[in-house]
MOPAC internal coordinates of N, CA, C and O (Angstrom, degrees):
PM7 1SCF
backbone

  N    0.0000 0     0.00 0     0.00 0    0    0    0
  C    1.4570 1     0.00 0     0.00 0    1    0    0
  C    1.5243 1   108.59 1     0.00 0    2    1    0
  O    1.2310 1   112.76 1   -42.27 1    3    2    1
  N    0.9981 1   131.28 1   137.73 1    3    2    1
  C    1.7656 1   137.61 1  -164.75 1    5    3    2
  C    2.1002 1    78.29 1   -92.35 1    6    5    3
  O    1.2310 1   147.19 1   -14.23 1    7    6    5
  N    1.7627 1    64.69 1   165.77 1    7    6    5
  C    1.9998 1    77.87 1  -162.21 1    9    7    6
  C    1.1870 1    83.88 1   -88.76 1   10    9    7
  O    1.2310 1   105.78 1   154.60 1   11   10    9
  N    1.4227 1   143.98 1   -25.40 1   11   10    9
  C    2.1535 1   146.90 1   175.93 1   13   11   10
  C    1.8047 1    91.51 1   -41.35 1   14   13   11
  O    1.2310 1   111.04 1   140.86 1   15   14   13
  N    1.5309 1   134.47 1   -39.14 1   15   14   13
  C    0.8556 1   126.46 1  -163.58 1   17   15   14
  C    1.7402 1   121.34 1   -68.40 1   18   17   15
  O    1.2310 1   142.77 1   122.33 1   19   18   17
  N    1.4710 1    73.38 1   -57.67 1   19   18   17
  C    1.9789 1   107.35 1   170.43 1   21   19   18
  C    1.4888 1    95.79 1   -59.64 1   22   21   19
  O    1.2310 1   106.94 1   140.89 1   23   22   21
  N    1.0292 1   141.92 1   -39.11 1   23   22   21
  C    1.7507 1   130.80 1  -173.71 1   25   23   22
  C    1.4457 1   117.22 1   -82.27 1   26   25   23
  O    1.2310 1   111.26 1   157.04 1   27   26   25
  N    0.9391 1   134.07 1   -22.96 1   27   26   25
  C    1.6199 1   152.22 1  -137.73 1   29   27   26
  C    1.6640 1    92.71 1   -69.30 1   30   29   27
  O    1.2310 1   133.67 1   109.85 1   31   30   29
  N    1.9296 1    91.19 1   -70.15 1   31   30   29
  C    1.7858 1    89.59 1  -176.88 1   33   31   30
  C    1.3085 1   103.21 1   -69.10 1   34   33   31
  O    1.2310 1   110.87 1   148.17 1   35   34   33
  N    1.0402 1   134.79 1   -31.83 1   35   34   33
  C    1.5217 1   130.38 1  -155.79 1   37   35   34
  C    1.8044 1   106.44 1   -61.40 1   38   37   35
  O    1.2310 1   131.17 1   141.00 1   39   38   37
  N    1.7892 1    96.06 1   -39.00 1   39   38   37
  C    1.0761 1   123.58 1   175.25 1   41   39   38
  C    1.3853 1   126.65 1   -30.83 1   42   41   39
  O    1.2310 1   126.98 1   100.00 1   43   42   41
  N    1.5532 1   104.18 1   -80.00 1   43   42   41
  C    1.1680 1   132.54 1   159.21 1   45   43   42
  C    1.6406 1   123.19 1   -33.84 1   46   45   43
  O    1.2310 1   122.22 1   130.16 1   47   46   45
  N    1.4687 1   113.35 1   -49.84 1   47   46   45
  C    1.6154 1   124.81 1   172.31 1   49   47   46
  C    1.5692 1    89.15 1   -60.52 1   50   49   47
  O    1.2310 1   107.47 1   115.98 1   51   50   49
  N    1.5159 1   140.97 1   -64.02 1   51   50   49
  C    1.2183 1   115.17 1  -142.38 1   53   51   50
  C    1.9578 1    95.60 1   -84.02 1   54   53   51
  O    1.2310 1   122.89 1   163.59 1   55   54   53
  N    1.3136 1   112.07 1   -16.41 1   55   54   53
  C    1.5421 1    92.86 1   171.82 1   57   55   54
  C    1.8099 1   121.36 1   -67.33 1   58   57   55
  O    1.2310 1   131.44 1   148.62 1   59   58   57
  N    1.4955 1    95.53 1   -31.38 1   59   58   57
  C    1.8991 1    92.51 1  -179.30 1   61   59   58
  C    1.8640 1   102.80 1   -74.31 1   62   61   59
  O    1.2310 1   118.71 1   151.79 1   63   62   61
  N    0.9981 1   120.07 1   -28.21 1   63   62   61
  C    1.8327 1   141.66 1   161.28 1   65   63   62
  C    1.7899 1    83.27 1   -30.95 1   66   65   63
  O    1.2310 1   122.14 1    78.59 1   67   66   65
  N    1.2109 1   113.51 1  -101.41 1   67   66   65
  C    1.5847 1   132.60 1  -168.99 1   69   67   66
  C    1.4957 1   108.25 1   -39.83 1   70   69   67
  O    1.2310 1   121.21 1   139.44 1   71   70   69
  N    1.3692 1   115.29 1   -40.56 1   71   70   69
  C    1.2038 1    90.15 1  -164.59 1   73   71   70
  C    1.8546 1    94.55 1  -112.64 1   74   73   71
  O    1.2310 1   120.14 1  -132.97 1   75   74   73
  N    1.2336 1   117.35 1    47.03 1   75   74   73
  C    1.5430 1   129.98 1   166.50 1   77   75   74
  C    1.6302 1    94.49 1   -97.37 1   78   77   75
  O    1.2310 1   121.68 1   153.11 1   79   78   77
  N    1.3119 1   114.39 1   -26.89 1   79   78   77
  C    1.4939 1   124.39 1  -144.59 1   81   79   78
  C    1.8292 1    86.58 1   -91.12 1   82   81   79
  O    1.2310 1   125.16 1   114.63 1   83   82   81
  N    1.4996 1   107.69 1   -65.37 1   83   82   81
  C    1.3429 1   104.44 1   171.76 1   85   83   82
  C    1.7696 1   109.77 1  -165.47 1   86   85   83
  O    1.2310 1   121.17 1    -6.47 1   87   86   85
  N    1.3206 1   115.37 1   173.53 1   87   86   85
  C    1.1194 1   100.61 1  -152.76 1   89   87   86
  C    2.0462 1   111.70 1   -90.74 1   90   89   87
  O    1.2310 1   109.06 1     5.66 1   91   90   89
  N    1.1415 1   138.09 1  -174.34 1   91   90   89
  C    1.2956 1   127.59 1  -141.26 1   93   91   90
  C    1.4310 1   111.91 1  -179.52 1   94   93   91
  O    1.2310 1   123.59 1   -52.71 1   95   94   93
  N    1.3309 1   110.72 1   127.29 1   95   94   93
  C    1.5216 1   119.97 1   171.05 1   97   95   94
  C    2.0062 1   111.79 1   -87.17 1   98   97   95
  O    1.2310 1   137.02 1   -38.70 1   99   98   97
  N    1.3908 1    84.64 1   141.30 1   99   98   97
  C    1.6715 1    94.14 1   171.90 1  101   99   98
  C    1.7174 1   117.10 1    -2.79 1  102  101   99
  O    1.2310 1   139.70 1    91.36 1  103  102  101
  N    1.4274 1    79.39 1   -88.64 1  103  102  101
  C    1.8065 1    97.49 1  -164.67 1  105  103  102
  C    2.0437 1   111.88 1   -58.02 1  106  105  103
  O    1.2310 1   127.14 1   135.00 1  107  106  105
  N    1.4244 1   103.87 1   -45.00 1  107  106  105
  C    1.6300 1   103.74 1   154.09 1  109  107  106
  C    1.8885 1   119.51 1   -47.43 1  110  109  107
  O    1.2310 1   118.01 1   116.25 1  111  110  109
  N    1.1335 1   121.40 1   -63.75 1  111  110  109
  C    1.5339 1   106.73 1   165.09 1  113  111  110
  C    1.0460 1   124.44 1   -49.99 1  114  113  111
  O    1.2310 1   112.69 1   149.50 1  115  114  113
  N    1.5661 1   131.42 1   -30.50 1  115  114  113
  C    1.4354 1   141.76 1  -152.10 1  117  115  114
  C    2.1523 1    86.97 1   -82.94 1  118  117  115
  O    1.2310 1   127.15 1   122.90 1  119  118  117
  N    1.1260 1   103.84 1   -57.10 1  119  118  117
  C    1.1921 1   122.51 1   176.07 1  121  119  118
  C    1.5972 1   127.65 1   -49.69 1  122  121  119
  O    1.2310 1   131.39 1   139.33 1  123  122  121
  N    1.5317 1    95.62 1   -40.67 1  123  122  121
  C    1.2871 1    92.49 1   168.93 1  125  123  122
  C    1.9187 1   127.71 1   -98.16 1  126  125  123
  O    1.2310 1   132.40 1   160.65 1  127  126  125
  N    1.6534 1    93.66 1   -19.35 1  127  126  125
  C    1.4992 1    92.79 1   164.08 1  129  127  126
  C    1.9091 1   112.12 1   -65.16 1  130  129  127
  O    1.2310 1   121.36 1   142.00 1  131  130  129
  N    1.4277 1   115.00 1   -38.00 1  131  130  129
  C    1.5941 1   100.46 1   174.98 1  133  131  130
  C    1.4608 1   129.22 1   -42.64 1  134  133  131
  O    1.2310 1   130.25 1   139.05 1  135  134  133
  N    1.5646 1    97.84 1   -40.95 1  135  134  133
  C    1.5024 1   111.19 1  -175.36 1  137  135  134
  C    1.4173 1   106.49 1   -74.37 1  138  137  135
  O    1.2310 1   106.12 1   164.82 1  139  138  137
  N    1.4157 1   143.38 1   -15.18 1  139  138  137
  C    1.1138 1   137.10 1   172.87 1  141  139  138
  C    1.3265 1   107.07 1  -104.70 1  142  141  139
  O    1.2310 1    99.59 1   175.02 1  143  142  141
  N    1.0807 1   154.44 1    -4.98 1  143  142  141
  C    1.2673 1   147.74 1   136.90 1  145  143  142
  C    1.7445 1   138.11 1   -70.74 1  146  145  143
  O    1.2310 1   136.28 1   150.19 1  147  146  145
  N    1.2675 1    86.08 1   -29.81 1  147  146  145
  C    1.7827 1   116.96 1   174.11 1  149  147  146
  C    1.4769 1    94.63 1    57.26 1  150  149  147
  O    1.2310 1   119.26 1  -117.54 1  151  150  149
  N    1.2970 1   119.03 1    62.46 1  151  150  149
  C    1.9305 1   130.72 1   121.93 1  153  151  150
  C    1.4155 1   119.03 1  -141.98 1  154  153  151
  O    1.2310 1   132.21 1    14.07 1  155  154  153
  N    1.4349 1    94.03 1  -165.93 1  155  154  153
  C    1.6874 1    77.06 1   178.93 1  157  155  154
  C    1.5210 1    82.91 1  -139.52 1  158  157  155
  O    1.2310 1   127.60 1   -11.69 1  159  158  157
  N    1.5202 1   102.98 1   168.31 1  159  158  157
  C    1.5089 1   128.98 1  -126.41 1  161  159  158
  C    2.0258 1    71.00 1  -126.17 1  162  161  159
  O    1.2310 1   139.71 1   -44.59 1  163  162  161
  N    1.4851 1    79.38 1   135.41 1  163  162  161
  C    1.7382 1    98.71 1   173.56 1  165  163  162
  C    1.5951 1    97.71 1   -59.19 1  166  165  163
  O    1.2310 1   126.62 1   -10.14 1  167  166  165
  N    1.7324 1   104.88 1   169.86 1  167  166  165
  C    1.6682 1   112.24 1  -167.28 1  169  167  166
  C    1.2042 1   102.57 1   -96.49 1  170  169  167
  O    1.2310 1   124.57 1   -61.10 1  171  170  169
  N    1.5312 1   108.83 1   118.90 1  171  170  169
  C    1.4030 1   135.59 1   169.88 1  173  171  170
  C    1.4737 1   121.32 1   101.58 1  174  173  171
  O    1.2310 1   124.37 1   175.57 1  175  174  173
  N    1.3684 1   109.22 1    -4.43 1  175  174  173
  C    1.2485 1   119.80 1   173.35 1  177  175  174
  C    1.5754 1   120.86 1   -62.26 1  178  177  175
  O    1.2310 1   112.79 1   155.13 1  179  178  177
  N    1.5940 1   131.22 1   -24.87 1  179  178  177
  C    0.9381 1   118.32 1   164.61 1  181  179  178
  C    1.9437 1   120.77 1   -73.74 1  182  181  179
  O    1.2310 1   127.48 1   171.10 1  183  182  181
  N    1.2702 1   103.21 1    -8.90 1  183  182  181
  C    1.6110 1    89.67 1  -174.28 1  185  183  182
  C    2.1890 1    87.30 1  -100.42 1  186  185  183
  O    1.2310 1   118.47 1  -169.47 1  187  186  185
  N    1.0877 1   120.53 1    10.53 1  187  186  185
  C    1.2049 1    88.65 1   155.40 1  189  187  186
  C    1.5006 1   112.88 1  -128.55 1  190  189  187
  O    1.2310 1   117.80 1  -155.39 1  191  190  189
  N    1.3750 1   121.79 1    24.61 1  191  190  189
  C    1.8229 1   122.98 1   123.36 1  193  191  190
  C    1.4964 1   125.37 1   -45.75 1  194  193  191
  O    1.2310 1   123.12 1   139.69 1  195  194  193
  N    1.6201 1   111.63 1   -40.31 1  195  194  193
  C    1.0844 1   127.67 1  -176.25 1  197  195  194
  C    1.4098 1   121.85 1   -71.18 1  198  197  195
  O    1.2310 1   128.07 1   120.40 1  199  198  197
  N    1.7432 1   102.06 1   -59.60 1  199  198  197
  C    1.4035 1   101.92 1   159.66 1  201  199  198
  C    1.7993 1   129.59 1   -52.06 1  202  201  199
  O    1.2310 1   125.39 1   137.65 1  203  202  201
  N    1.2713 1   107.26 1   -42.35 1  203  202  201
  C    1.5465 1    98.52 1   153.57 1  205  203  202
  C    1.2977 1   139.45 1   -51.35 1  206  205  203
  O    1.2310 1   116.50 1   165.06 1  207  206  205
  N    1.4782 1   124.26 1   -14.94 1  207  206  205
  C    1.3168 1   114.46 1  -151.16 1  209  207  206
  C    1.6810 1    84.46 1  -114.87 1  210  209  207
  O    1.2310 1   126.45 1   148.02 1  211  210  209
  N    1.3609 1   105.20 1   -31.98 1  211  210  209
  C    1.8733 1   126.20 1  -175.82 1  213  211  210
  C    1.6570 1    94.35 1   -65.36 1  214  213  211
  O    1.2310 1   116.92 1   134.01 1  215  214  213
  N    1.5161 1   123.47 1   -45.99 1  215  214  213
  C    1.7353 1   105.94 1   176.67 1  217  215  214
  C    1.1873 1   107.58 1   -93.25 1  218  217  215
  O    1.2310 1   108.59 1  -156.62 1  219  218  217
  N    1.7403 1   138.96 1    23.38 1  219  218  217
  C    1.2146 1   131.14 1   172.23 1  221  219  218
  C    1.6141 1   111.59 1  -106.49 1  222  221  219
  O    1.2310 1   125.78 1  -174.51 1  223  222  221
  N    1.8072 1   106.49 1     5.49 1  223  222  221
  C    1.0913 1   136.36 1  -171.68 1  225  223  222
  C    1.9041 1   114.10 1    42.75 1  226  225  223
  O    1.2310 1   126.53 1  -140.53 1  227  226  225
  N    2.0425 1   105.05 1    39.47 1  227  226  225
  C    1.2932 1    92.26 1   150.75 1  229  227  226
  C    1.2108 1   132.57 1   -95.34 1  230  229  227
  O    1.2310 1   113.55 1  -172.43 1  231  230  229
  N    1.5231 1   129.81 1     7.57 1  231  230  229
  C    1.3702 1   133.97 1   165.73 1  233  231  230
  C    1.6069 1   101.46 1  -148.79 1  234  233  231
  O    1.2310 1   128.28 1    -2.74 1  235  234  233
  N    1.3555 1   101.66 1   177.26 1  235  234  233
  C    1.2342 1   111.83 1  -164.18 1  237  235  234
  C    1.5233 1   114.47 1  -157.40 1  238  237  235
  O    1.2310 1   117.71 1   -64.23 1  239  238  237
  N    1.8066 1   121.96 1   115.77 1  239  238  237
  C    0.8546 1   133.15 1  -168.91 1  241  239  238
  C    1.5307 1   121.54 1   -97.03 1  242  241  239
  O    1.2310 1   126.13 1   -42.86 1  243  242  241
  N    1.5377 1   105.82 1   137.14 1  243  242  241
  C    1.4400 1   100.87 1  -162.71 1  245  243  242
  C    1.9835 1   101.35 1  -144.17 1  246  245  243
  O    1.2310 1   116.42 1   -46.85 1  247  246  245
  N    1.2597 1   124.42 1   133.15 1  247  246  245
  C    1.1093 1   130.28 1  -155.90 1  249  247  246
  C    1.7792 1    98.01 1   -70.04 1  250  249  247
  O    1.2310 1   126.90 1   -53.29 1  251  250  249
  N    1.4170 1   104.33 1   126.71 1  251  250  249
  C    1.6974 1   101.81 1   168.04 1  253  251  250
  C    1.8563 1   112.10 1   -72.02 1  254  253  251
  O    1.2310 1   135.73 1   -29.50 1  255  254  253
  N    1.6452 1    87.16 1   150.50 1  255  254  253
  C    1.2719 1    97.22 1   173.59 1  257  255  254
  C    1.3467 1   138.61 1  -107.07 1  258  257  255
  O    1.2310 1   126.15 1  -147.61 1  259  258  257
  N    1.6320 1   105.78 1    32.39 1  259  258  257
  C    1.3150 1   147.53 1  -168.25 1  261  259  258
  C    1.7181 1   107.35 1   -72.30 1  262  261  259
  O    1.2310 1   123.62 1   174.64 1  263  262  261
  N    1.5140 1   110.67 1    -5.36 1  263  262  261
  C    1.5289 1   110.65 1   179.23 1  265  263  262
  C    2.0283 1    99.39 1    97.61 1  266  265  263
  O    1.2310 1   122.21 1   162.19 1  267  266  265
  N    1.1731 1   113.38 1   -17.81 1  267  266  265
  C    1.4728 1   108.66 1  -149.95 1  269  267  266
  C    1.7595 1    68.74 1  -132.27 1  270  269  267
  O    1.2310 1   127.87 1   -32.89 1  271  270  269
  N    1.8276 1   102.44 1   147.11 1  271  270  269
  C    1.5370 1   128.32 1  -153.75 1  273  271  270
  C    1.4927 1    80.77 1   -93.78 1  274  273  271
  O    1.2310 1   103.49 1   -98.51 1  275  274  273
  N    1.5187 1   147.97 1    81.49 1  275  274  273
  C    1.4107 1   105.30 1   174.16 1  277  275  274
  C    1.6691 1    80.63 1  -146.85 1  278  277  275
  O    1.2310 1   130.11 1   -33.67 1  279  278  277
  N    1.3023 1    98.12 1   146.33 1  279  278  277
  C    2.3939 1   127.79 1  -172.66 1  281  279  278
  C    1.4074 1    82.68 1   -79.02 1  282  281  279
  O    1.2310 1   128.64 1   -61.25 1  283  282  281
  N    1.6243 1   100.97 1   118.75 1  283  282  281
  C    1.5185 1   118.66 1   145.08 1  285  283  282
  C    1.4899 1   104.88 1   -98.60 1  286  285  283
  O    1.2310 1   127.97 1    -7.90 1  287  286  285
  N    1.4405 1   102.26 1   172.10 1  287  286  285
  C    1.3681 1   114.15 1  -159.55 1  289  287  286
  C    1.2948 1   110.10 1  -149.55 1  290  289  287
  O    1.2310 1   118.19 1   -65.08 1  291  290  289
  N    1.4077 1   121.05 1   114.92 1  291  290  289
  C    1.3544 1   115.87 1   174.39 1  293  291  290
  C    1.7814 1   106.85 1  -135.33 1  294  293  291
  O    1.2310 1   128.39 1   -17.16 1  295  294  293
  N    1.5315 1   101.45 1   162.84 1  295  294  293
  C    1.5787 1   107.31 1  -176.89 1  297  295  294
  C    1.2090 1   114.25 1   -66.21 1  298  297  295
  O    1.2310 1   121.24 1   -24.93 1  299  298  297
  N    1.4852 1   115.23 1   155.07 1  299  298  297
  C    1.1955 1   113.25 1  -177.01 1  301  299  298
  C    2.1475 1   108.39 1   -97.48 1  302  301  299
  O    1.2310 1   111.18 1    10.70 1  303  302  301
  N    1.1230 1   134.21 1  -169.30 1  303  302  301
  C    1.4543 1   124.54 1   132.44 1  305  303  302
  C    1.0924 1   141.72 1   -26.67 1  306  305  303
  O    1.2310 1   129.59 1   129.99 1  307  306  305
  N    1.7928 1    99.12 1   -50.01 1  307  306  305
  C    1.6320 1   121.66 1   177.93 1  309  307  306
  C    1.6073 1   107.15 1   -62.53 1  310  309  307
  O    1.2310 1   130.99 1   120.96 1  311  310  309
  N    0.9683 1    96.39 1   -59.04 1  311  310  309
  C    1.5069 1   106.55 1   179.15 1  313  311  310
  C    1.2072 1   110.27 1   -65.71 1  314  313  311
  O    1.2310 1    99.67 1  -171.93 1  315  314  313
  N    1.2100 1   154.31 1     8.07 1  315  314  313
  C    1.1442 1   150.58 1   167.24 1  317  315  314
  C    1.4886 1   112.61 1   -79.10 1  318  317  315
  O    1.2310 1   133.15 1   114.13 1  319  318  317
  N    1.6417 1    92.20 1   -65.87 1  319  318  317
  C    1.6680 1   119.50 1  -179.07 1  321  319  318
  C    1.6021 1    85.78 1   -53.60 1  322  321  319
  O    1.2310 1   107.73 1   121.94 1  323  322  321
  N    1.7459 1   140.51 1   -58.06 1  323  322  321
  C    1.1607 1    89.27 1  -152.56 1  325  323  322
  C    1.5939 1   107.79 1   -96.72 1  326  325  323
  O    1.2310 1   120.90 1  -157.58 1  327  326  325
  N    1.5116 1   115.89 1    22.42 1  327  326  325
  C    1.4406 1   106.48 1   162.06 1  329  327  326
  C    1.5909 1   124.41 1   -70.92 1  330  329  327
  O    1.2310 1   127.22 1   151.79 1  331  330  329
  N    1.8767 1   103.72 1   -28.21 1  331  330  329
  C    1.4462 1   104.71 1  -175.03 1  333  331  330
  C    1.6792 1    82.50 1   -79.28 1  334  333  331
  O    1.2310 1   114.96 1    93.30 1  335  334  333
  N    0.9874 1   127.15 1   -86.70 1  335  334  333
  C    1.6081 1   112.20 1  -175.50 1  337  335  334
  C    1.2178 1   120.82 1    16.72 1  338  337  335
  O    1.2310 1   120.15 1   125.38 1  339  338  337
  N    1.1433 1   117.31 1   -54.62 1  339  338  337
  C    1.6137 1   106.17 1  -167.95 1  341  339  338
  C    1.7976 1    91.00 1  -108.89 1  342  341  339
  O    1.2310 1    88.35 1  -103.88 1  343  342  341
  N    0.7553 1   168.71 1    76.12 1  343  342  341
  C    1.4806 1   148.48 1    17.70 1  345  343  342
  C    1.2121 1   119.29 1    79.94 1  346  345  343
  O    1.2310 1   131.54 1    98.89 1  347  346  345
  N    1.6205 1    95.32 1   -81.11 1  347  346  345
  C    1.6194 1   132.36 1  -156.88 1  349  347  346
  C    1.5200 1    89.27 1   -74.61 1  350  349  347
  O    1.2310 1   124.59 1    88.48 1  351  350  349
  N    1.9659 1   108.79 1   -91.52 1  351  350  349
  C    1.3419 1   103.36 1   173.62 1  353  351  350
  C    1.3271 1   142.20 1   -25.90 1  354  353  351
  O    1.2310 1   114.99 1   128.67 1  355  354  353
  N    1.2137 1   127.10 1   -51.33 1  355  354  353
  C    1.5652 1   145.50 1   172.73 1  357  355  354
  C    1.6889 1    90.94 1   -24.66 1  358  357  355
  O    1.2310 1   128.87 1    99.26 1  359  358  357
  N    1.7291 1   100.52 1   -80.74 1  359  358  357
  C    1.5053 1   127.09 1  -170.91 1  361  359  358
  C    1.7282 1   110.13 1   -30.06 1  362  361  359
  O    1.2310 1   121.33 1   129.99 1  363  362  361
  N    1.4120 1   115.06 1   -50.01 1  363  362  361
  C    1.0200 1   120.68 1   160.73 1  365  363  362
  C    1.7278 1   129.59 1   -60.56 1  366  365  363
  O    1.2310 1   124.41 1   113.66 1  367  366  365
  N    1.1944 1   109.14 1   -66.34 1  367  366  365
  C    1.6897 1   111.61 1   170.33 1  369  367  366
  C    1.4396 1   103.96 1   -31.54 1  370  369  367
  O    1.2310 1   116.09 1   119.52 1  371  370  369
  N    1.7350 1   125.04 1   -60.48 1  371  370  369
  C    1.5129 1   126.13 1  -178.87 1  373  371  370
  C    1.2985 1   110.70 1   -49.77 1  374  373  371
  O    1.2310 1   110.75 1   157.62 1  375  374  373
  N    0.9131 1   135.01 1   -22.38 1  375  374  373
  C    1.6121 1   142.84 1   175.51 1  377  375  374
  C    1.5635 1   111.12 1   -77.55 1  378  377  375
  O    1.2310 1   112.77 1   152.54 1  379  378  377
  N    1.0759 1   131.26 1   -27.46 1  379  378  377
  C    1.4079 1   158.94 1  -161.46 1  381  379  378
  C    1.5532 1    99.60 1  -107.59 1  382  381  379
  O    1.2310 1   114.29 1   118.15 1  383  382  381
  N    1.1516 1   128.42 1   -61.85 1  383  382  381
  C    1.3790 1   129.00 1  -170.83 1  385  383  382
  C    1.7394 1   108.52 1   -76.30 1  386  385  383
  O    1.2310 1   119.81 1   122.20 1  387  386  385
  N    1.4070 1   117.97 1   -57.80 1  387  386  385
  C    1.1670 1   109.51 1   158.05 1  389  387  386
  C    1.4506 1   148.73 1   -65.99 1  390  389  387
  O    1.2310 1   130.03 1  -166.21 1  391  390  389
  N    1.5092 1    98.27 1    13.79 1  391  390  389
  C    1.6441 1   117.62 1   162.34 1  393  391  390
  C    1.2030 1    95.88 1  -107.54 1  394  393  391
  O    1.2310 1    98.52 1   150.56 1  395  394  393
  N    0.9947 1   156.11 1   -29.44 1  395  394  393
  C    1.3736 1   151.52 1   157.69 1  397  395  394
  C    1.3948 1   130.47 1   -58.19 1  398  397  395
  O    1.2310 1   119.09 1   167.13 1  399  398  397
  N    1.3483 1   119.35 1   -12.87 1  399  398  397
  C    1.4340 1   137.00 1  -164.67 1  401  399  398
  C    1.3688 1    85.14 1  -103.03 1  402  401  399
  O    1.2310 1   118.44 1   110.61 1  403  402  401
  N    1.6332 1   120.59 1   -69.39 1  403  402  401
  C    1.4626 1   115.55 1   167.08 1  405  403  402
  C    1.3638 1   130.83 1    -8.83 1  406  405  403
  O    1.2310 1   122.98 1   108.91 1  407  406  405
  N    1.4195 1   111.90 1   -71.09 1  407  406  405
  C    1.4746 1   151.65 1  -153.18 1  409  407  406
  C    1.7882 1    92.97 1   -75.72 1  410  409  407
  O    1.2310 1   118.83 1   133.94 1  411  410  409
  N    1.4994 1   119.83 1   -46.06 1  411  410  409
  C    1.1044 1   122.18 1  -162.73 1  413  411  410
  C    1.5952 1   100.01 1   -84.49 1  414  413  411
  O    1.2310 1   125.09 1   141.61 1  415  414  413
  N    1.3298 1   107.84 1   -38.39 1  415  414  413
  C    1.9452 1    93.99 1   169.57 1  417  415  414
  C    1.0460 1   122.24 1   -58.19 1  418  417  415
  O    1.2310 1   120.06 1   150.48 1  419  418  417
  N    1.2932 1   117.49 1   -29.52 1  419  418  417
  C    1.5372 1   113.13 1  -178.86 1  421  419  418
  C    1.3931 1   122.05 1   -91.66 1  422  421  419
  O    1.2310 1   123.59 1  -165.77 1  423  422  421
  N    1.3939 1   110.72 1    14.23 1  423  422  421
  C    1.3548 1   100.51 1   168.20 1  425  423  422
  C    1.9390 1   117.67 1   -80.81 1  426  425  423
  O    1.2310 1   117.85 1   -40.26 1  427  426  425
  N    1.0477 1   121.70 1   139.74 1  427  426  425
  C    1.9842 1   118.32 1   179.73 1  429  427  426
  C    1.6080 1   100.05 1   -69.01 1  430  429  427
  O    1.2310 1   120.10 1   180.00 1  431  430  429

């Protein structure tokens, strides 16, 4: 299984994460999810995380008025609720992944 698979949702949680914090253009998230994952994300693939999450109405993009054409992005409500939402699950999966990380060093 490619690890793009395993990251996808994880993905997505840490972009509504960032932009709970404050709000954010494309290539700045794109930039800062690399650095917290440590790869980098095929080209253009973060603006269609974005576009998914923008018609699932958990954030919502709106043109800055900085003189320069470029979509900031901030969370919506929706996206809030379903960041605490997964909360619960997360807590669990980490329990799951780090018994598995274990399990996998010790194999010869």
């Amino acid at each position: 299984m490619k690890k793009e698979l395993i990251l996808k949702g994880t993905i997505n949680l840490l972009i509504l994460t960032e932009l709970y914090k404050n709000s954010m253009h494309g290539y700045a998230i794109e930039k800062l999810i690399c650095s917290k994952i440590n790869i980098d994300m095929p080209h253009g693939a973060i603006y269609m995380l974005l576009h998914n999450l923008e018609r699932r109405g958990f954030i919502k993009g709106r043109i800055s008025s900085n003189g320069r054409h470029v979509k900031e992005y901030e969370i919506t409500d929706s996206g809030i609720k379903f960041l605490k939402d997964h909360e619960k699950p997360l807590e669990k999966v980490s329990t799951v992944i780090n018994y598995l990380i274990e399990e996998i060093k010790n194999i010869n």
